[in-house]
C-alpha positions in Angstrom: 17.3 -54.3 -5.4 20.6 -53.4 -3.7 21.0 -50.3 -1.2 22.2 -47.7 -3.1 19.4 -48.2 -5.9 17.0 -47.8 -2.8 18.9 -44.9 -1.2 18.6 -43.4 -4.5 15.0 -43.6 -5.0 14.7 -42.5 -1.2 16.5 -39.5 -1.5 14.5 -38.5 -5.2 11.2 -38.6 -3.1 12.9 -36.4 -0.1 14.1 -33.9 -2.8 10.5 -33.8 -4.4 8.8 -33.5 -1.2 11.0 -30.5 -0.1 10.8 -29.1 -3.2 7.0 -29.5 -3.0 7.2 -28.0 0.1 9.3 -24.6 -1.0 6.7 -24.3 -3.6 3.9 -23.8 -0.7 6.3 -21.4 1.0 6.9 -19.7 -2.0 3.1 -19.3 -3.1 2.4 -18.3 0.8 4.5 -15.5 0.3 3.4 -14.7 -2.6 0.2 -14.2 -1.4 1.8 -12.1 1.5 3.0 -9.8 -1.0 0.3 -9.5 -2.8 -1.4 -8.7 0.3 1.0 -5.9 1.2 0.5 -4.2 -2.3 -3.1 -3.8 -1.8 -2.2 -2.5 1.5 0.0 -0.2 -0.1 -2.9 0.6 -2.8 -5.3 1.3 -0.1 -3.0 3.8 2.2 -2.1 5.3 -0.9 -6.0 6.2 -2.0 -6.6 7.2 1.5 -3.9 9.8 1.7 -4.8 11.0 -1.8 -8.6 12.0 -0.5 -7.1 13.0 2.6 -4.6 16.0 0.7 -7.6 16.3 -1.4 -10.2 17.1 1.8 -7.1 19.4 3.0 -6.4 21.5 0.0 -10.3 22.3 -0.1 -10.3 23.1 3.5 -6.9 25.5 2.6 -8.9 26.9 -0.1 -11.8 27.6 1.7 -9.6 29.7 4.6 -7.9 31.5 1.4 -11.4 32.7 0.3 -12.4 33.2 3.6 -9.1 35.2 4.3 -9.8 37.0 0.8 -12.9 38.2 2.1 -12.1 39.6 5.1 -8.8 41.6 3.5 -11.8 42.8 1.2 -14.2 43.9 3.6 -11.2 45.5 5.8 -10.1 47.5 2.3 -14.0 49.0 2.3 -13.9 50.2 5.2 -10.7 52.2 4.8 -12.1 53.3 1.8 -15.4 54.2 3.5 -13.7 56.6 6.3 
């Protein structure tokens, strides 16, 4: 077997090995990503019950507001 034929096969090995080894990095970040969407997901749901919790609590003050404007209006009517 002469030198180039063997620095041939030599160098097809390196290439498959490197590319083996983008194909790791690849699926690695991959699973970073995937990761980071579920991150996302989650932050998401959380600020979603969080507005959710706050509109209550905005309604709540409305009614409470409601009442008092109501209460203050039967008074002046009382007098």
């Amino acid at each position: 077997m002469n030198n180039e034929t063997l620095n041939k096969i030599i160098r097809k090995r390196v290439i498959w090995a490197e590319i083996k080894a983008q194909e790791q990095e690849y699926h690695r970040l991959q699973k970073q990503i995937d990761e980071l969407e579920q991150a996302k997901k989650d932050v998401s749901f959380e600020v979603q019950k969080k507005l959710a919790e706050s509109e209550k609590i905005g309604e709540w003050m409305a009614e409470r507001e409601y009442e008092a404007l109501m209460r203050g209006e039967e008074k002046q009517t009382d007098v």
